[in-house]
N, CA, C and O atoms as a Tripos MOL2 file, in Angstrom:
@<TRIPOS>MOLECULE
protein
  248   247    62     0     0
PROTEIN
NO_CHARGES

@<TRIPOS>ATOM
      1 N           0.8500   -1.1660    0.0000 N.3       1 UNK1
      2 CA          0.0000    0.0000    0.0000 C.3       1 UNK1
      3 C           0.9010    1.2350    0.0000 C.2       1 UNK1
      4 O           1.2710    1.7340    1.0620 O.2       1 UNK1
      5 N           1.2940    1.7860   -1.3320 N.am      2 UNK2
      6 CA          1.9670    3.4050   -1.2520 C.3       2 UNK2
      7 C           1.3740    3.8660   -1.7930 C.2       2 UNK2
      8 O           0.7880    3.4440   -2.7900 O.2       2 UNK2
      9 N           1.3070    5.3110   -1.1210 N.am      3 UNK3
     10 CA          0.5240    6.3750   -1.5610 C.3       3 UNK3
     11 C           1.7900    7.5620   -1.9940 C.2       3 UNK3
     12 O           2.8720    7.8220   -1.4690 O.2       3 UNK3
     13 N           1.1350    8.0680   -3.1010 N.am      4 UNK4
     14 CA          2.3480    9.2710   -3.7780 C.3       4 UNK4
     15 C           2.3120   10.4250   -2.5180 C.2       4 UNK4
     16 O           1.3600   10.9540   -1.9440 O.2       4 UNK4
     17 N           3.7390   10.5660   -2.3600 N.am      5 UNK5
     18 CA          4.2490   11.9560   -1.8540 C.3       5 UNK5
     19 C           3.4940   13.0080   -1.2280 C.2       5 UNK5
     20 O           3.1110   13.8720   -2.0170 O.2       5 UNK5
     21 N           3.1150   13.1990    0.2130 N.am      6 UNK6
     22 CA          2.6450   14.2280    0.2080 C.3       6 UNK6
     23 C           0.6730   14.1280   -0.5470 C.2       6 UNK6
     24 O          -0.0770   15.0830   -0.7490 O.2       6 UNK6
     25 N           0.3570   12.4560   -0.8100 N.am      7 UNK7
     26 CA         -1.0540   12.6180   -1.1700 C.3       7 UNK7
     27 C          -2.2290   12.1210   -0.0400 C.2       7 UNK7
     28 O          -2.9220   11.1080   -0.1350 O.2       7 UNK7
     29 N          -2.2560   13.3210    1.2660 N.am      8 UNK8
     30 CA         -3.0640   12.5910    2.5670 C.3       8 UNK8
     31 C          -4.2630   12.2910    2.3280 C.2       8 UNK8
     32 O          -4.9490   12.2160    3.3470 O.2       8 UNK8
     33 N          -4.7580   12.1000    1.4280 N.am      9 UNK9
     34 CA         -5.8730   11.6720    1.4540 C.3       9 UNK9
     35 C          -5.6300   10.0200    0.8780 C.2       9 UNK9
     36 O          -6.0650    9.0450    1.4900 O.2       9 UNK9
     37 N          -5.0700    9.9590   -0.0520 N.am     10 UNK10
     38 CA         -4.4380    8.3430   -0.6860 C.3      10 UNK10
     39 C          -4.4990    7.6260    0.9730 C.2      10 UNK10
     40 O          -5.2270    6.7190    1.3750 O.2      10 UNK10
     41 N          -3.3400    8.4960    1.7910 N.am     11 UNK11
     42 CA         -2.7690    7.7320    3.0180 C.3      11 UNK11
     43 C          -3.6990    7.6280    3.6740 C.2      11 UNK11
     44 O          -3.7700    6.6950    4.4730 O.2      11 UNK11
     45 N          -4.7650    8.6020    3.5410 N.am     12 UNK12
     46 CA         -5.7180    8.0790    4.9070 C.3      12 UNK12
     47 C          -6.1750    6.9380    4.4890 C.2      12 UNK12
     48 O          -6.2230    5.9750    5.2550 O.2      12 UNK12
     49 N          -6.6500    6.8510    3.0020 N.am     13 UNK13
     50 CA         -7.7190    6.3240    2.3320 C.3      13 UNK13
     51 C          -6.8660    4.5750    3.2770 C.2      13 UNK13
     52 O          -7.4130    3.8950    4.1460 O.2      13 UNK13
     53 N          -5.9500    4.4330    2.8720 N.am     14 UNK14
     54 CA         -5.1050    3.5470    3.1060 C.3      14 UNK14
     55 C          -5.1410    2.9120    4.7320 C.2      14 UNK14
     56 O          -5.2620    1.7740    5.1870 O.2      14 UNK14
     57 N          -4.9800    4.1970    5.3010 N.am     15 UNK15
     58 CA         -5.1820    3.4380    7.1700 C.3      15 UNK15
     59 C          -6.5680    3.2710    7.2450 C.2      15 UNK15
     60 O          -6.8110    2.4200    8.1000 O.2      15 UNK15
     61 N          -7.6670    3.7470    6.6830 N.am     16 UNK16
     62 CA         -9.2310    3.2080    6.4440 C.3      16 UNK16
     63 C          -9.1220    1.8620    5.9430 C.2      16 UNK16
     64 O          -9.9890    1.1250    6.4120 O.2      16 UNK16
     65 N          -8.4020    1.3640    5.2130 N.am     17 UNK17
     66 CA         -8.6300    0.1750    4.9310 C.3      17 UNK17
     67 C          -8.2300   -1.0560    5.5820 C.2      17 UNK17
     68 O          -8.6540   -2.2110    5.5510 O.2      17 UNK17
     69 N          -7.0920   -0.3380    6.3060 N.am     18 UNK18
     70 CA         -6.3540   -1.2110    7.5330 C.3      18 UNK18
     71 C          -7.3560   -1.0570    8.9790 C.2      18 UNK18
     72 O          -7.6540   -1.8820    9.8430 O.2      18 UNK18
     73 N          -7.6070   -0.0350    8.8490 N.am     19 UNK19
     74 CA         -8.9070   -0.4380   10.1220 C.3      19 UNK19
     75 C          -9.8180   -1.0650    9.7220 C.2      19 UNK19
     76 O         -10.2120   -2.0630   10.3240 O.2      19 UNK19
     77 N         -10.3270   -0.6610    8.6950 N.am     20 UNK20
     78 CA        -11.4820   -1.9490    8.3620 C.3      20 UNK20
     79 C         -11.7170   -3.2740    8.1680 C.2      20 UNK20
     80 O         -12.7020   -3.9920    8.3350 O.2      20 UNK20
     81 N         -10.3130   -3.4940    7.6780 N.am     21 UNK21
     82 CA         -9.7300   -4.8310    7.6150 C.3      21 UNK21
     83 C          -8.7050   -5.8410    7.9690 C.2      21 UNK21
     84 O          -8.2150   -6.6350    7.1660 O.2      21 UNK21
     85 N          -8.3610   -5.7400    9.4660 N.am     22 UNK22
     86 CA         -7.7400   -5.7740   10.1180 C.3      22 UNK22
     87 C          -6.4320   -7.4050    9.5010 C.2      22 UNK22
     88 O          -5.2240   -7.5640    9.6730 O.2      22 UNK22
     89 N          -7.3450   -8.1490    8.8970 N.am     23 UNK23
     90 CA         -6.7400   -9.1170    8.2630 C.3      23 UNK23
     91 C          -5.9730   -9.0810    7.2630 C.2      23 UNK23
     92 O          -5.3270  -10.0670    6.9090 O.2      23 UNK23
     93 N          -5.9380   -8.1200    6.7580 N.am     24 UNK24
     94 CA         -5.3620   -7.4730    5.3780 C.3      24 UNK24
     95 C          -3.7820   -7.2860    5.7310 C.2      24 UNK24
     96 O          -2.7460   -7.7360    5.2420 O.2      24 UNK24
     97 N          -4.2710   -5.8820    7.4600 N.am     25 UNK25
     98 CA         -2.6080   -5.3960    7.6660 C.3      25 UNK25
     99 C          -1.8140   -6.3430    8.2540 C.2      25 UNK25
    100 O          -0.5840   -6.3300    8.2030 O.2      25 UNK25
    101 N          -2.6480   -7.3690    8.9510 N.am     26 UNK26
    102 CA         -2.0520   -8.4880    9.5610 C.3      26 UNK26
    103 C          -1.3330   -9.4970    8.6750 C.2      26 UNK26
    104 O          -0.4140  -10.0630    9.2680 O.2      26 UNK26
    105 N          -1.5480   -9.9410    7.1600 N.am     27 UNK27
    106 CA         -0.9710  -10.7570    5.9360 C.3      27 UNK27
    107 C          -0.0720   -9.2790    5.6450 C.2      27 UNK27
    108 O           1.0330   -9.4110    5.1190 O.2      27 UNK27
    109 N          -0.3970   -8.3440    5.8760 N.am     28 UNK28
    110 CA          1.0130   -7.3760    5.3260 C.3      28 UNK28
    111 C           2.0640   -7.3700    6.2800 C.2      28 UNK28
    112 O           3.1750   -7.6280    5.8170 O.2      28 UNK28
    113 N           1.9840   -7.1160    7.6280 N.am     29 UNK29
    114 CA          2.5820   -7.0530    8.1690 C.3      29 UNK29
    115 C           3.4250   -8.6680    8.1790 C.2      29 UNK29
    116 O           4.6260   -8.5640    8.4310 O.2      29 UNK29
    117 N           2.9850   -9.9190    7.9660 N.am     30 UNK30
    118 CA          3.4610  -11.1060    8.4170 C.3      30 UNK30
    119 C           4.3720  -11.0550    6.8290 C.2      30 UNK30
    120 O           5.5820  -11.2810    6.8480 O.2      30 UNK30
    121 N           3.7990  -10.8040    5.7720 N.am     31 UNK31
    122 CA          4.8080  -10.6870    4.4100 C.3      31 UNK31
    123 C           6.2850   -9.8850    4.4050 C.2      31 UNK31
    124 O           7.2990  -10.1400    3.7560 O.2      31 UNK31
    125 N           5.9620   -8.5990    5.5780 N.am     32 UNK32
    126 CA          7.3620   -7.7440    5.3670 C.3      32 UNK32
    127 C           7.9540   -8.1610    6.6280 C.2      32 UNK32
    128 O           8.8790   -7.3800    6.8520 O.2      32 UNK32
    129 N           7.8740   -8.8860    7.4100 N.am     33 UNK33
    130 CA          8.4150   -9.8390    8.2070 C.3      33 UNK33
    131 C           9.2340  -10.5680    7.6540 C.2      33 UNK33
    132 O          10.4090  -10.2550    7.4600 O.2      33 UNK33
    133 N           8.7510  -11.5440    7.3590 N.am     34 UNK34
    134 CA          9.1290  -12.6960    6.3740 C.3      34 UNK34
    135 C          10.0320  -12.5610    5.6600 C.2      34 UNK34
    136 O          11.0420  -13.2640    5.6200 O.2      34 UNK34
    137 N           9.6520  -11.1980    4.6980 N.am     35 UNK35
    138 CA         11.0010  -10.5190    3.8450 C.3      35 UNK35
    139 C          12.2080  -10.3220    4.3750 C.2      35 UNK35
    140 O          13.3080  -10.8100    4.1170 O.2      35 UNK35
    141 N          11.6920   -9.2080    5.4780 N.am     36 UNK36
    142 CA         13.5990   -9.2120    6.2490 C.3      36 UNK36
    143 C          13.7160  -10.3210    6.8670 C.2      36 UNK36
    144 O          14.9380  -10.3660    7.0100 O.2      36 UNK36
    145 N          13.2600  -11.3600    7.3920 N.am     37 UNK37
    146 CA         13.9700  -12.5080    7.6000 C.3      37 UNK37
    147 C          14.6440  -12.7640    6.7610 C.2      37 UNK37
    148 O          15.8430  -12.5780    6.9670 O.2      37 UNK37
    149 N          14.1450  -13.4070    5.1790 N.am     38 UNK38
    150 CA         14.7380  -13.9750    3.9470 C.3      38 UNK38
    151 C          16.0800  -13.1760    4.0670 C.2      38 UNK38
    152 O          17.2190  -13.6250    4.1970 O.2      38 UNK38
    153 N          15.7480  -12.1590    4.0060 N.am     39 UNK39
    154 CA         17.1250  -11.1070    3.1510 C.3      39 UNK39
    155 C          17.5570  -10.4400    3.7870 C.2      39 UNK39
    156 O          18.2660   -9.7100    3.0950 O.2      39 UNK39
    157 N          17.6410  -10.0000    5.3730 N.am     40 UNK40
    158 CA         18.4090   -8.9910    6.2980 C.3      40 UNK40
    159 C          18.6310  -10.0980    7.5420 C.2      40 UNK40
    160 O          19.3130   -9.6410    8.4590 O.2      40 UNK40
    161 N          18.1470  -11.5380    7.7310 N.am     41 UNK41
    162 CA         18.5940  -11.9250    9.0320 C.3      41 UNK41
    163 C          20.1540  -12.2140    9.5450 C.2      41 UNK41
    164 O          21.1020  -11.8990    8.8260 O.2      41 UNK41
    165 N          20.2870  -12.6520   10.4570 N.am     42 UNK42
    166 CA         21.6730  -12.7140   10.2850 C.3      42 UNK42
    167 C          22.1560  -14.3180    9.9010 C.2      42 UNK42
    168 O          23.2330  -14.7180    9.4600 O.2      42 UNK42
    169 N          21.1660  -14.9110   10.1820 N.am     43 UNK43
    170 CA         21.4810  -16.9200    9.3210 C.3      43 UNK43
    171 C          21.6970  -15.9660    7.9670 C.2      43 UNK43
    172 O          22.8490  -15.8420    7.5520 O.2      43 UNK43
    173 N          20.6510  -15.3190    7.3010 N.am     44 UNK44
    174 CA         21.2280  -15.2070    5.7270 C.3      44 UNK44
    175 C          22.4700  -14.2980    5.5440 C.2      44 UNK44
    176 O          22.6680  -14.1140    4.3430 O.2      44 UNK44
    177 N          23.2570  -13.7480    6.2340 N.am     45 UNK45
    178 CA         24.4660  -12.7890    6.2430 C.3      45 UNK45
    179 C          25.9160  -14.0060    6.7500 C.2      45 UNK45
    180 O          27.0850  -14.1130    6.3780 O.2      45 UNK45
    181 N          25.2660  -14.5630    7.5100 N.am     46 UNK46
    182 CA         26.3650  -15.6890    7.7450 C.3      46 UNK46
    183 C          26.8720  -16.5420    6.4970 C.2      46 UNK46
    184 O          28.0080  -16.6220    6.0300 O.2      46 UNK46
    185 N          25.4970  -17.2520    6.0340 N.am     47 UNK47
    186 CA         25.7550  -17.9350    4.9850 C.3      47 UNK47
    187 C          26.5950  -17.3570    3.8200 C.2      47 UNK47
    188 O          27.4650  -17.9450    3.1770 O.2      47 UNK47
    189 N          26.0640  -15.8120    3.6480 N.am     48 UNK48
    190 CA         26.7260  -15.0820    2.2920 C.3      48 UNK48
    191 C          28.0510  -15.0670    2.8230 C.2      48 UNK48
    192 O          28.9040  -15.3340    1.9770 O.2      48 UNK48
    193 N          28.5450  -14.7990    4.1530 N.am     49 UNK49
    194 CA         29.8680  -14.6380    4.3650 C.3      49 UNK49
    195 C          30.3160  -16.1850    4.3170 C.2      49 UNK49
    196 O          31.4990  -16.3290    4.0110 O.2      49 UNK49
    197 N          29.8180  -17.0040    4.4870 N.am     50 UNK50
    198 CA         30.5840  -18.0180    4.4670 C.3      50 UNK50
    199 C          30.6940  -18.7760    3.2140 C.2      50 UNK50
    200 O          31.6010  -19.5990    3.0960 O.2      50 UNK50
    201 N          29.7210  -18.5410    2.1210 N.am     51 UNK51
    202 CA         30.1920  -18.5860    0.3320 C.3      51 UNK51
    203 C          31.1070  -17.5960    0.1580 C.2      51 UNK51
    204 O          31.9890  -17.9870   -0.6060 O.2      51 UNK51
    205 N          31.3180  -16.2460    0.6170 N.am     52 UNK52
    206 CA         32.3350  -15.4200    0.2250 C.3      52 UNK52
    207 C          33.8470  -16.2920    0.5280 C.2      52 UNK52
    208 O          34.6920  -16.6510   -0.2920 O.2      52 UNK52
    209 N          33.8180  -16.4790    2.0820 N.am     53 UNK53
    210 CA         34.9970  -17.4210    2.3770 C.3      53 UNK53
    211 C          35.6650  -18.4000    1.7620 C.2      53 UNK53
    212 O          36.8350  -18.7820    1.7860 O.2      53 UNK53
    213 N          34.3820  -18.8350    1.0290 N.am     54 UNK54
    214 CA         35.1370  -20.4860    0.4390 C.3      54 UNK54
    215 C          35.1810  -19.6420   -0.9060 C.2      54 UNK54
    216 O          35.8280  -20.2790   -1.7380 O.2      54 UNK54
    217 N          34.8420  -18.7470   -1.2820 N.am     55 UNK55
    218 CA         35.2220  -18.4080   -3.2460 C.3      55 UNK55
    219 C          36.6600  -17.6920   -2.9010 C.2      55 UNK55
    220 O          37.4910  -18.0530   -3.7350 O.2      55 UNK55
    221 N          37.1820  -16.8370   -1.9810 N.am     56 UNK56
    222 CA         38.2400  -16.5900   -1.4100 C.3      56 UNK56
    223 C          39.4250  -17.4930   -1.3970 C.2      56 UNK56
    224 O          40.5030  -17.4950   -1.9910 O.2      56 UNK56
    225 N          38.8230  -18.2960   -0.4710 N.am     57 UNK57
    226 CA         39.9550  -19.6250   -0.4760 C.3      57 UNK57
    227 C          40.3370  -20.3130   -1.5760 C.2      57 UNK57
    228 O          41.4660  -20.6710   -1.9120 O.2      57 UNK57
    229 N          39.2470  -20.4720   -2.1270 N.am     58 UNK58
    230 CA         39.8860  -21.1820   -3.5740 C.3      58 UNK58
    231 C          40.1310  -20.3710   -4.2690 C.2      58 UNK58
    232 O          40.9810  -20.8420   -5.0240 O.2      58 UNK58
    233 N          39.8560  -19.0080   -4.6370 N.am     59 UNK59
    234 CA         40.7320  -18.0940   -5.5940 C.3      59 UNK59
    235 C          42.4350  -18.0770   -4.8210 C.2      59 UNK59
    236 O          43.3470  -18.0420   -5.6470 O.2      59 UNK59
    237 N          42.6940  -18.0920   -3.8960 N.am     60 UNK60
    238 CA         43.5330  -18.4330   -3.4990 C.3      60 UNK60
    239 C          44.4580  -19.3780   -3.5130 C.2      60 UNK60
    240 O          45.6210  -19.0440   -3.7360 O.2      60 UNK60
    241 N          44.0910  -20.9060   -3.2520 N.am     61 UNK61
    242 CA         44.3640  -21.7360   -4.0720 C.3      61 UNK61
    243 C          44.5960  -22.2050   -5.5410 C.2      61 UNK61
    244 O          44.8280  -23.3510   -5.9240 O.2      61 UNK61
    245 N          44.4570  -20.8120   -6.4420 N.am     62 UNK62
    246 CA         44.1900  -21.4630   -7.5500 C.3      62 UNK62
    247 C          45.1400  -20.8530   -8.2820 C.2      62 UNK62
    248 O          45.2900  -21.1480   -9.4670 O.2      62 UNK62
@<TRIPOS>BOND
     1     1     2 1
     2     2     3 1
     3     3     4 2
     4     3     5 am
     5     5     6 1
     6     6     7 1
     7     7     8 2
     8     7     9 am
     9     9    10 1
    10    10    11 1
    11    11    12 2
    12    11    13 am
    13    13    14 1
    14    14    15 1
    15    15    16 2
    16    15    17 am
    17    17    18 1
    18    18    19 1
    19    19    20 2
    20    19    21 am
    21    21    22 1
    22    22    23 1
    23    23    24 2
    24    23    25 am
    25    25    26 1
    26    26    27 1
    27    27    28 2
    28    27    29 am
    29    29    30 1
    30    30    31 1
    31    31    32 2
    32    31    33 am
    33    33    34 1
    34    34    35 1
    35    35    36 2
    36    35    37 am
    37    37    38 1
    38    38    39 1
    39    39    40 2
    40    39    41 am
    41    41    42 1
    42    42    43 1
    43    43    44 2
    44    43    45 am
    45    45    46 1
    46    46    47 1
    47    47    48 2
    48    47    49 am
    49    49    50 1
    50    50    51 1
    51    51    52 2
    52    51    53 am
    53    53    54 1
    54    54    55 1
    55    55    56 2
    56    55    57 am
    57    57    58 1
    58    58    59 1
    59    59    60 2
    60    59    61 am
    61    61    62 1
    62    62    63 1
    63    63    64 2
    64    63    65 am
    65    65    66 1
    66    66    67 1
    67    67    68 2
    68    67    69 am
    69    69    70 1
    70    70    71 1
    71    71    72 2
    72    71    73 am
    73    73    74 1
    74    74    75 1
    75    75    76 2
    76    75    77 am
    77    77    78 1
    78    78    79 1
    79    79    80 2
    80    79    81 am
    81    81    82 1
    82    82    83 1
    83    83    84 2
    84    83    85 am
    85    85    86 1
    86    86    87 1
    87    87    88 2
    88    87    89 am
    89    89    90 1
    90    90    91 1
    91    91    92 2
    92    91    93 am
    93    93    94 1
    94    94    95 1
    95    95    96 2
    96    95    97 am
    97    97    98 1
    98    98    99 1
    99    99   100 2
   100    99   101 am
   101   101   102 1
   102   102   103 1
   103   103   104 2
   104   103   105 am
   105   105   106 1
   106   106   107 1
   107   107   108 2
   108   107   109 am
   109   109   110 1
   110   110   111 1
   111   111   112 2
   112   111   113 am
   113   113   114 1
   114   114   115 1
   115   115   116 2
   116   115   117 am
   117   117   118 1
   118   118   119 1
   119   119   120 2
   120   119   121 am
   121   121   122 1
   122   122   123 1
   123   123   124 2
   124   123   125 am
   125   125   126 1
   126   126   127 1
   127   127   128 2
   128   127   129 am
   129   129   130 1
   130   130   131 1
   131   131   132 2
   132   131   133 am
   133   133   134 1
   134   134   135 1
   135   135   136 2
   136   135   137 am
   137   137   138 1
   138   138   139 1
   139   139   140 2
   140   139   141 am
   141   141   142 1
   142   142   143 1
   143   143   144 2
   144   143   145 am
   145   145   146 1
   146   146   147 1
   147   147   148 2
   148   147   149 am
   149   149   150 1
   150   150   151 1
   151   151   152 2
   152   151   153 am
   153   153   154 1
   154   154   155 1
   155   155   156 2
   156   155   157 am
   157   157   158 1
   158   158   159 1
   159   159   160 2
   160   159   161 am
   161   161   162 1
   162   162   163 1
   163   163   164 2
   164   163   165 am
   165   165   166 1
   166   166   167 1
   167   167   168 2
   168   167   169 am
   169   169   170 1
   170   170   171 1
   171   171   172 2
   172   171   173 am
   173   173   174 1
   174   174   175 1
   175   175   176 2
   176   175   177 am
   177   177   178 1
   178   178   179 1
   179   179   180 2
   180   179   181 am
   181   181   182 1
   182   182   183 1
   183   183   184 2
   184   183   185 am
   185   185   186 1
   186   186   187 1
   187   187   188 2
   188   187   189 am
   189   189   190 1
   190   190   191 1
   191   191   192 2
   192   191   193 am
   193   193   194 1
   194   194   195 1
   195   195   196 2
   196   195   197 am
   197   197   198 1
   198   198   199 1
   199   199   200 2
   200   199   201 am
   201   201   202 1
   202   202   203 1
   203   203   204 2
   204   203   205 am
   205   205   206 1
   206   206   207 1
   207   207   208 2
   208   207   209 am
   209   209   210 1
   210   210   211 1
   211   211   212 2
   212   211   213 am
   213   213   214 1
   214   214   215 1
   215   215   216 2
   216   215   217 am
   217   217   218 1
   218   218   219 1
   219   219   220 2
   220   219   221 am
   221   221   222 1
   222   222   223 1
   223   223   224 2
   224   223   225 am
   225   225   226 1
   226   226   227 1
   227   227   228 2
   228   227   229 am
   229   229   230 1
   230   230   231 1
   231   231   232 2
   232   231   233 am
   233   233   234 1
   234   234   235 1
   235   235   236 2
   236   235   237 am
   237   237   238 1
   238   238   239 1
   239   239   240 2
   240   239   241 am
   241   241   242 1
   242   242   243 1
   243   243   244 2
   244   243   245 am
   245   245   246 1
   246   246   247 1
   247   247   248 2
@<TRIPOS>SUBSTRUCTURE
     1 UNK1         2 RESIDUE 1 A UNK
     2 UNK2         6 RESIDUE 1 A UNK
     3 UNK3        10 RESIDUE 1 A UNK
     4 UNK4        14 RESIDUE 1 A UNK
     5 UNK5        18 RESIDUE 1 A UNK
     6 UNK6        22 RESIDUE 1 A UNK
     7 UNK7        26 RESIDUE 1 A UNK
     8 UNK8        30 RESIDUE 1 A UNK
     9 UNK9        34 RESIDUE 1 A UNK
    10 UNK10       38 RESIDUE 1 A UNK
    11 UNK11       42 RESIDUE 1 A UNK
    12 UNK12       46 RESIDUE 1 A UNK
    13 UNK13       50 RESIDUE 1 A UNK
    14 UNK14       54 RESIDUE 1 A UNK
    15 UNK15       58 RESIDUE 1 A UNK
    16 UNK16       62 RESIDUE 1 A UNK
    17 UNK17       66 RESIDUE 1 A UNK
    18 UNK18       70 RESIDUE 1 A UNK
    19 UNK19       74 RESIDUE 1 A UNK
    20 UNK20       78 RESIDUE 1 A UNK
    21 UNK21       82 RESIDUE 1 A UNK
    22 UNK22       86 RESIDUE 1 A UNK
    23 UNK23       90 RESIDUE 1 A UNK
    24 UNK24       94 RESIDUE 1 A UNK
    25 UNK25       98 RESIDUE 1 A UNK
    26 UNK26      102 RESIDUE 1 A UNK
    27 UNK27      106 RESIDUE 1 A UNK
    28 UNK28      110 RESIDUE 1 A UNK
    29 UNK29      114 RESIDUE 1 A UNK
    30 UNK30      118 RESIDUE 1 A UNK
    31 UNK31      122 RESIDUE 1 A UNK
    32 UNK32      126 RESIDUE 1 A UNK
    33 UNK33      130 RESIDUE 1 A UNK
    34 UNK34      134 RESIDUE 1 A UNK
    35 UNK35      138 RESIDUE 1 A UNK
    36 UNK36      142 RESIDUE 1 A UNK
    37 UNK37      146 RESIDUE 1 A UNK
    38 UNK38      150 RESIDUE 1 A UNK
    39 UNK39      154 RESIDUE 1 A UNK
    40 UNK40      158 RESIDUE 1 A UNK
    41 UNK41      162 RESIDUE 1 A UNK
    42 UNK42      166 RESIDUE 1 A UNK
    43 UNK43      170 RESIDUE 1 A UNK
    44 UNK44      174 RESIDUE 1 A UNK
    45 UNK45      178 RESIDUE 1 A UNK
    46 UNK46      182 RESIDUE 1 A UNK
    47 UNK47      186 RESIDUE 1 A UNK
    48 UNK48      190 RESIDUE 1 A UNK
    49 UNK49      194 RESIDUE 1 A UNK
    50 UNK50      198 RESIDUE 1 A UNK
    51 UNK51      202 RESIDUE 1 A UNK
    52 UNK52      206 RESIDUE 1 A UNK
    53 UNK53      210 RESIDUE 1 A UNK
    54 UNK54      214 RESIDUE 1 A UNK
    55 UNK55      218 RESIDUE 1 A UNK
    56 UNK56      222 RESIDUE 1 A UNK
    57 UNK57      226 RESIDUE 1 A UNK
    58 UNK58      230 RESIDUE 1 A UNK
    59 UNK59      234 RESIDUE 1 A UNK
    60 UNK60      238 RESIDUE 1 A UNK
    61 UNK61      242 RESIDUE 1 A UNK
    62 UNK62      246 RESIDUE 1 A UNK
């Protein structure tokens, strides 16, 4: 749900719909959860550092 710049009425229109439908912000909120898990947790920052490590090592080795 984005509303353009500075358009308060879009935004209200928008928290009207989240009050009305409380199930809606609740699947939004559990989706952008989910997201930074996938892609900002720190299991997924470990892992990238630890493929960085081993492409390291073997450029090294090689």
């Amino acid at each position: 749900m984005l509303a353009p710049f500075g358009d308060q009425a879009a935004l209200l229109a928008h928290w009207n719909t989240l009050l009305d439908h409380p199930a809606q912000g609740q699947a939004l909120a559990k989706a952008g959860l989910d997201f930074v898990h996938q892609h900002y947790s720190a299991k997924r920052m470990a892992e990238e550092y630890t493929q960085i490590f081993y492409r390291v090592r073997e450029a090294a080795r090689a």
